[in-house]
Each structure stands twice: as C-alpha cells, then as structure tokens.
N, C-alpha and C positions, 0 to 999 in steps of 0.2 A: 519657383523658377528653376528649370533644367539647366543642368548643366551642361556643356558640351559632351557627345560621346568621345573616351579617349581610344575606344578599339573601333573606328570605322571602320567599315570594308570600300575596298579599293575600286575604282572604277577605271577602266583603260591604264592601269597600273597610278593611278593618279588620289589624293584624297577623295572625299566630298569638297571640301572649300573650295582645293587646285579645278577637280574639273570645271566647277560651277564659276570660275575664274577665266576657264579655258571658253566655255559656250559663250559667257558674258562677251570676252574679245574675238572671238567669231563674231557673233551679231553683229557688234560695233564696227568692225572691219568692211563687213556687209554694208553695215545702212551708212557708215560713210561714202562707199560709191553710188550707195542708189540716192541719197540721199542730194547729190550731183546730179545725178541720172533725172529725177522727178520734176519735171518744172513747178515752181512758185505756187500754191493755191494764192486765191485771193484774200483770202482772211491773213496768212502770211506777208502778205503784201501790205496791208492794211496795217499789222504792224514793228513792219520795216519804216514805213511813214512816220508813227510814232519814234522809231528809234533818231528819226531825225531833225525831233520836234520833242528832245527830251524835256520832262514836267517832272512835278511831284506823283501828280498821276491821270488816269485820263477820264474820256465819259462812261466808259463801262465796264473801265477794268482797272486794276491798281499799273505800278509802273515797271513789274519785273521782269513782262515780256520785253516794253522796249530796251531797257537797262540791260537784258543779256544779249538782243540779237546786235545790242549798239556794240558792246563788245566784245563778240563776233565778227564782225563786219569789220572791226577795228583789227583782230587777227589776220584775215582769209579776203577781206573788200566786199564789195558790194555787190556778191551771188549769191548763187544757194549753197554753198558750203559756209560761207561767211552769216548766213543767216540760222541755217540750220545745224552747226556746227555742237553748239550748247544743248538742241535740243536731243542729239546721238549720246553727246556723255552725260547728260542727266538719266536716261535711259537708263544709260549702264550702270549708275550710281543706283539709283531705284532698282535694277533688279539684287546688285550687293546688297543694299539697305535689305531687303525683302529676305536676302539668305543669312543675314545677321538676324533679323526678327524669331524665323523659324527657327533657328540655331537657339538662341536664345532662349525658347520657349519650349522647342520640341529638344530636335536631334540635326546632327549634319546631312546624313541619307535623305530626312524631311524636307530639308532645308535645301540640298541639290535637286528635289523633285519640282519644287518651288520655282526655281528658278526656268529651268525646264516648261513646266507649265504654264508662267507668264510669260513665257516666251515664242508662245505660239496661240496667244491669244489675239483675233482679227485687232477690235482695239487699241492692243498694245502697241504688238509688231507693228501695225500701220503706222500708227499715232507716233511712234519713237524719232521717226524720220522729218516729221512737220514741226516746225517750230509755234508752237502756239502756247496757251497758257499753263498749256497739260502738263506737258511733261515738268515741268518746273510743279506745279500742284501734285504732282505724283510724289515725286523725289523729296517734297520738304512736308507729305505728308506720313509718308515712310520712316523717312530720318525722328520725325517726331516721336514716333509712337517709339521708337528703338530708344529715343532718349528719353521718355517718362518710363519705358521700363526699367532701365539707370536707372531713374531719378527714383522711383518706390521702393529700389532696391535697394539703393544705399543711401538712400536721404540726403544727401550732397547738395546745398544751394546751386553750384555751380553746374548740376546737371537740371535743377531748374529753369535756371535760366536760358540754358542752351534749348531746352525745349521750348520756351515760350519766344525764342529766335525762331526756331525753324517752322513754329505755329504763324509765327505774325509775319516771317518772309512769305511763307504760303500764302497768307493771306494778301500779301500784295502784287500776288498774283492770280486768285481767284478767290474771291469772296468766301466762297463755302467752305474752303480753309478752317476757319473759324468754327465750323461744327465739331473739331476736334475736341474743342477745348469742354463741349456737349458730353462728349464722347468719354471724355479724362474723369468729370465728372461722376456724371453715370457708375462709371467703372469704382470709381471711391466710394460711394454712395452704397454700390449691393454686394460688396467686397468687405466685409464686415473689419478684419484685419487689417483693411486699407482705410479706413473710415476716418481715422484719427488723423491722418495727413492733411485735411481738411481744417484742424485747428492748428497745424505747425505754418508757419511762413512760407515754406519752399514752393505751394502748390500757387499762394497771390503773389510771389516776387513773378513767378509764370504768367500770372495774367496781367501783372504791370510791365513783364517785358513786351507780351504782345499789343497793347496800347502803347509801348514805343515806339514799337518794330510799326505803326497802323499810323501813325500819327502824320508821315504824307498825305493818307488818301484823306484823312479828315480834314486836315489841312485845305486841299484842293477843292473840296466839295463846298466849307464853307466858304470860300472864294467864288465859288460858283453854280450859290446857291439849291448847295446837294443834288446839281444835276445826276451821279450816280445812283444815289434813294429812288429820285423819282425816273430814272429809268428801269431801275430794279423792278419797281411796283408796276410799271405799266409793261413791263417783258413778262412779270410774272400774274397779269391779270389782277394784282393786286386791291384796284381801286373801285371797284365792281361787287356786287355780289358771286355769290358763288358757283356758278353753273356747272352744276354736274353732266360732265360727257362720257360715258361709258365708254365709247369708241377710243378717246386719248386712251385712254386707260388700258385698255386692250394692246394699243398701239405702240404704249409704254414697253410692255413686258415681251411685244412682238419684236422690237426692236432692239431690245438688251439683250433676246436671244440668240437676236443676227450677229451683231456685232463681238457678243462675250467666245460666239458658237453654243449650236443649239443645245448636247451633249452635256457642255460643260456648264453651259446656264441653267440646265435643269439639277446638275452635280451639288453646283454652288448653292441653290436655291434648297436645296433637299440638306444638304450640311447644315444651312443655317436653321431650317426647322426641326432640324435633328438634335440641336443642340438646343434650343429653346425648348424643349418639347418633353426632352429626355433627359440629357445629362445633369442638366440644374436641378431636377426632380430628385434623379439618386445620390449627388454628390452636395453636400456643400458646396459653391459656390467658392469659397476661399482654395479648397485643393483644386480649382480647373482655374487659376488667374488668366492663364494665358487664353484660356478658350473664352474668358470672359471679357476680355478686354478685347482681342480681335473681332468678337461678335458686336460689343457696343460700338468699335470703329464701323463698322461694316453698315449698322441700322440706324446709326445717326445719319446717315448721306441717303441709303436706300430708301426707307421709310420716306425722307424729307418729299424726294420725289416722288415717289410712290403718289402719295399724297395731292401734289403737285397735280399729277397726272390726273387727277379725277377729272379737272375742267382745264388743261392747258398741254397743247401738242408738244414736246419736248424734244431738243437733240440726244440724238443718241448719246453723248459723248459724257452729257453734263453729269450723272453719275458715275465715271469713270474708276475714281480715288474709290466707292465704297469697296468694292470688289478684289482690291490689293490684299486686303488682309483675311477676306473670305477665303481666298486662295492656300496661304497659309493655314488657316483651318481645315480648309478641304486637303490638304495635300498631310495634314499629320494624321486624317481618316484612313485616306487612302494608304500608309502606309504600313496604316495596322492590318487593314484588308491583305494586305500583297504578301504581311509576314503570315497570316492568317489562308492564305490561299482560296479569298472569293473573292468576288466582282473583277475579277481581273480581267476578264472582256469588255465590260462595259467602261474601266480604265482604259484599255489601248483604243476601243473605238471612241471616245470621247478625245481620247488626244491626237490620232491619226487624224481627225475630221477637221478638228480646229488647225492642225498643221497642214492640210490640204488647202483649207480657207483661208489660212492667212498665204498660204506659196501663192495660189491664185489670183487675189485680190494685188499682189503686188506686181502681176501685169493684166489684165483681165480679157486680153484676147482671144482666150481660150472658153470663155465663161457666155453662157447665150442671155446677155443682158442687149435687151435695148438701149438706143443712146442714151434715150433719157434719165435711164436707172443704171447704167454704169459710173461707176463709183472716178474713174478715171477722166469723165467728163469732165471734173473739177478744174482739171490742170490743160484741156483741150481749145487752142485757136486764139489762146491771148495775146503770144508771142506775134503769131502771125498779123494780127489786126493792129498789134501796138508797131507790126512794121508799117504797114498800109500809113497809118499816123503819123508817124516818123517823117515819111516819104511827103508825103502831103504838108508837114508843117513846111517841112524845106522848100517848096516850090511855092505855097501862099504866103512864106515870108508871114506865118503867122506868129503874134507876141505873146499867147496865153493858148494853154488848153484846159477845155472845158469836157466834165464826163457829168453824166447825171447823176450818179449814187457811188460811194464811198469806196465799193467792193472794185470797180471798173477803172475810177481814178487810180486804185492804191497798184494794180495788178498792170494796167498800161504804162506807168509810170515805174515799173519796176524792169521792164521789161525794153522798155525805150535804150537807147545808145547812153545817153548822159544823164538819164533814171530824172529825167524833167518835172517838178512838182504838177502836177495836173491838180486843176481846181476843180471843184462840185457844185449845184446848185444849193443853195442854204435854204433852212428848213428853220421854223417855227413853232413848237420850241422844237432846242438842238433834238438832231435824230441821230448823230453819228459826231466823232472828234472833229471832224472838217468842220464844223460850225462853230468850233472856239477857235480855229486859226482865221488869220487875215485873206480873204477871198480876192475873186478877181476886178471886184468894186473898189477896193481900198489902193490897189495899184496905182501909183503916182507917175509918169502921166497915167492915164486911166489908157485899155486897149484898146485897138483900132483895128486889131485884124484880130481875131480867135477860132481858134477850130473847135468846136463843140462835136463831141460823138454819144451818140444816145442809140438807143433800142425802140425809143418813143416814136410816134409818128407827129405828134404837135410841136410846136417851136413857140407856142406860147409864153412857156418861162423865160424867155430872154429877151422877147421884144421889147421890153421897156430900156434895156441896156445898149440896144445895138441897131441902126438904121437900116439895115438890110442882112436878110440870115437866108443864105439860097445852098441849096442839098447839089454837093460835089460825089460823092463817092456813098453807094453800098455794099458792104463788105461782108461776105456770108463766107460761114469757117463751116466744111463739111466733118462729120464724125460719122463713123459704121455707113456709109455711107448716104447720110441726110446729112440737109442742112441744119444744124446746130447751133450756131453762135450768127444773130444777124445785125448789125448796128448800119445806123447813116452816120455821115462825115459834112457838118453843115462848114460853111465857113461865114463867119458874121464878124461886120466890117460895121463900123462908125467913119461917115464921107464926111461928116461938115461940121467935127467938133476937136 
C-alpha cells in the first residue's frame, strides 16, 4: 500500500487534496441550484411516497432511499431540494471517498485526476442531482472499499466492522451492494499474503455486521412473503429458461458506452483488460494489491451484468458502482502515461468529450434528439397536468384520486398544491409498493366522487367500483413541438350507495 506523496506539485497554487477539495465544492454548489432547477423525475417521486409511508423496507428496494429523502424533506420540506438535498452531498462524499482510495493506493496527482475524471462522467454528473438509490450505493460502496483497505492494513476489528456498516448500509439500499463482500473475498483469496485474514475473525465479524446491518429487509420480506426474491427473479427473468438474445447483449455495451462516454468506455474497458492480461502475468499479484482489489471491485458488478445481458434488456444505470473504482485504475495508467509523455491526445479527447456530454445533457436544447429520445423528456408536462388535476378536483368536489400505474400517482401527487396521496389500481400479485398500502376500496365511508386519470382508453378496471365513470377532460403536454404526454380525466361517481 502507497504511501501518500509528501513533495506534491501544486496546482493553481493549491495541493492535490486542496484542489480536489476546491472542484468537489464547485460541483456541489452547481448541482445544489440545478438540483432546484430540474423538476422531480417520477421514480423520485415514487420514493418521496415511500418517505411518507416509512417501513422496515419496501417491494423492491431496501429502506435507505426513503429514510434519507424523509430526512431531507424534514431539513428543506417538501421539494426538490428537500428531496434531493442528500442525494448532492452523498456525491460529494463519493467523489472524497474516490480521492482517499487513489491516495491511498496510488499518489495525490492520481488521486486529483480521479476526481476530475468522475466528474464529468454523463452518469455521474447527471445522476448526482436525482435522488435515487444510486447515489447512496455509490457513496457506501466507495467508503467500503476505503475501509477494508484499513482493515487489511492494520487488522483492527474495529475497521472490520465499519466495513461490514458501510457493505450492509449499501445494501439497504441497493441489493448488489452485497457483491462487495464477492469482491473482498476474491481479493483474499488470489492475494496470497492476504489469504490468512480468512482464518483470523476480522473478515466474519464483517459479515455478521452486514447481516445486522440487512436484517430490516429480511425482516419485511418474511412478513410478506419475500415479495422482493420474487420480484428480483421475475425483473431478472429468473424463473425461465435461459434465452439467449445477442441483441440485449449488444445493447448492454451500446449503452454503458453512452452513458460512461464513448472515449472513456473504451479507456476503462481497455485498463481492465490490460491488467488482466498483463500485469498479473509479470508481477506477483501480492506487489499490484491495489490493482488487484480495484479490478475484482470492478468485475464483480460488471461481469454480473454482462452476464445478465445475454437474455435481459437492462438499465443503463444498474452497473453504475462497477466503474468507480475502474476509474481509479484507469486514472493511475494514465498518469504514468502523462509522466511518460504518450497517449496524451487520446486523454484530453476522452475527457473534453465526456465534459461536452455531460454540459449537454444537463440542458439538452441544444442537442438534435427527438422527443422521444430526449433524455429531458423525463421531467416534461407533469407539473402542468397535475395542475389540470388540481383544478378539476376542486370544481368536482372530488374525495379520492385515482392514476393507473405507480410512476403517475407518485409524480402527480408530488406535484399537486398539498402533495395529496393519489391511489393506483391494484395488481395481482403486488407489481409495485402501492399494493401493500391501503387503497381507495378500504376508505371508510368508501368514495362517491373520484377523479381517475389514466393514458388508457378502457374504463373497464373500475366499473365494478363506481355507478357511472363519464371522460371530463383530455389533457395533452406538448414537447419539441409534438404532442408528448396525453391522459383522460374521468370523473366516477357512486349515485345510490
């Protein structure tokens, strides 16, 4: 393990740490106003809901998103800074975490490049500003890996245990968290000098914290009947045979190239083979720890997907964490390169490209995207239509709102004047959290007037509930100049009960 360099060279008269200190509160400063600026996506909305329907944990996810934006929200109230608040400084924590790792393993010049680098990754930069699982999975997947470095280094129970915290917070907030602990192993296992840690305690007191740290969402599922397992398996094709799609697969790697940027996805990807390929060959394994460990962080997540992708269409997003520590790798090549004086074109245009893409993509009217594939689309006509709603509850004197599908309720209802719970239609079995709360059936007295908005053209799903359901309002949200967003406004009324 390196030691920190103690003759830096200075940057804007500043250290390595100071500046990487100084970019870190830029950014934050930044994505706190855009962060205001960006209306709500719906998945954010989705769970803002959760935060107000706190659990142990939910249908398909652990409980760390609700638990931060709840208090968030309890800081800032109930907007997008109040929501998105924690997702800016876990960010900023994550990209520190990232400059301590390289530190740690490489150099501080490395370790400012690092920071630098993820920071103008589309993924990142976008992602930092949303409140969602991520950043939270990023932040306590970083902080990990920083504290089983500790922990192999000095053998301290008490940096065990901190690791097996920051493993099984992760994990309560994104499942694949727990690939680390894959990852830890791994790393003991071909690290010949690390191999013995395996018979001392420090590494299972780690895995008995993170079955502490886990024991909500186990909790919850067997209450209700590991709804999350069997959402897992059927998100993940699980229950099936295997079907080979070449085209996912394809789709996979088209997609981590957009998102990581192209340049830098082929960087990353060429690092990791470089080091598989080569370094392991010539060195021991025991003299490259750090290369070893960032590599098995990296191909425990990648691989996973990879894999994944042979027969299942993927979000871009959901390998996110593998590439954190890739990054670090790639950025202590690159700086051998730079003392070495080659590849230095293909550095500045790899990073100039992704810093064009991420500026970009954070207003995108500059960009010749159709509506449909504009990225910005996400956040486009909700506000406007949860006005239309608004307006309409108040003149039909309606007692309930009704939306068809989870992402609609969560994002109307956030958006409304007094953020009014909107109900869903229920699903068999549960498809989404709205199916373990109390619907618009169980309402005592039951409704007599509801405003139902759907995209559907049938009104079949509700005739059993309501004596007459007649279409008041169509509500069409134009983008780039098409119509974009179009729902009806039913209003369904019970006369004679």
């Amino acid at each position: 393990m390196n030691a920190a360099v103690t003759s830096s060279p200075r940057y804007w008269g500043l250290s390595p740490a100071q500046a990487a200190l100084l970019v870190v509160a830029v950014a934050t400063v930044f994505r706190l106003f855009y962060c205001v600026w960006l209306p709500i996506l719906p998945d954010e909305a989705y769970y803002f809901q959760w935060s107000r329907h706190l659990d142990a944990s939910y249908f398909s996810k652990g409980p760390a998103v609700a638990y931060t934006i709840f208090a968030g929200t309890a800081l800032f109230g109930d907007n997008n800074l109040g929501v998105r608040f924690f997702a800016v400084m876990l960010s900023a924590g994550t990209a520190w975490q990232m400059f301590l790792l390289a530190r740690r393993w490489y150099d501080e010049t490395t370790a400012l490049m690092v920071v630098l680098v993820t920071g103008v990754v589309p993924l990142y930069a976008v992602g930092a500003v949303v409140m969602t699982i991520d950043p939270l999975s990023a932040f306590f997947w970083v902080w990990a890996a920083n504290l089983f470095s500790s922990a192999i280094e000095r053998e301290r129970l008490g940096d065990w245990l901190l690791t097996g915290f920051a493993v099984g917070s992760g994990f309560l907030a994104k499942y694949l968290n727990a690939l680390e602990l894959l990852a830890f192993l791994v790393f003991l296992l071909t690290v010949p000098a690390r191999r013995g840690l395996l018979r001392k305690p420090g590494f299972w007191t780690m895995i008995g914290m993170v079955v502490v740290c886990a024991t909500p969402v186990f909790w919850w599922n067997i209450e209700h009947h590991w709804a999350s397992a069997v959402q897992l398996g059927t998100r993940g094709k699980l229950g099936g045979g295997f079907d080979l799609q070449f085209s996912t697969f394809l789709n996979f790697f088209g997609m981590q190239a957009l998102v990581i940027s192209p340049l830098l996805f082929l960087a990353l990807l060429w690092c990791a083979t470089t080091v598989c390929r080569n370094e392991w060959r010539s060195e021991p394994v025991g003299k490259r720890e750090g290369d070893a460990l960032l590599l098995t962080l990296f191909l425990s997540v990648f691989l996973f997907y990879a894999v994944l992708a042979v027969h299942l269409k993927e979000e871009p997003n959901w390998p996110a964490v593998s590439y954190l520590s890739l990054i670090v790798l790639l950025c202590s090549r690159w700086r051998t390169q730079l003392e070495a004086g080659t590849g230095r074109s293909f550095l500045v245009a790899a990073f100039v490209t992704a810093w064009l893409q991420t500026l970009l993509l954070h207003n995108t009217q500059f960009l010749p995207f159709t509506s449909r594939n504009d990225p910005m689309g996400r956040v486009v006509g909700w506000s406007e239509i949860a006005a239309h709603l608004d307006t309409l509850r108040q003149e039909e004197h309606a007692d309930v709102l009704i939306a068809d599908a989870y992402k609609e309720a969560s994002v109307f209802s956030f958006h409304l004047p007094d953020r009014a719970f909107i109900y869903t239609l229920r699903h068999s079995p549960p498809a989404n959290q709205y199916d373990f709360w109390p619907g618009y059936e169980d309402r005592m007295p039951p409704p007599q007037r509801a405003l139902w908005i759907t995209g559907e053209t049938s009104t079949f799903d509700l005739r059993r509930d309501f004596d007459t359901i007649t279409p008041i309002e169509r509500v069409v949200v134009s983008f780039r100049g098409r119509p974009f967003r179009e729902y009806t406004i039913y209003l369904c009324e019970n006369k004679g009960r």
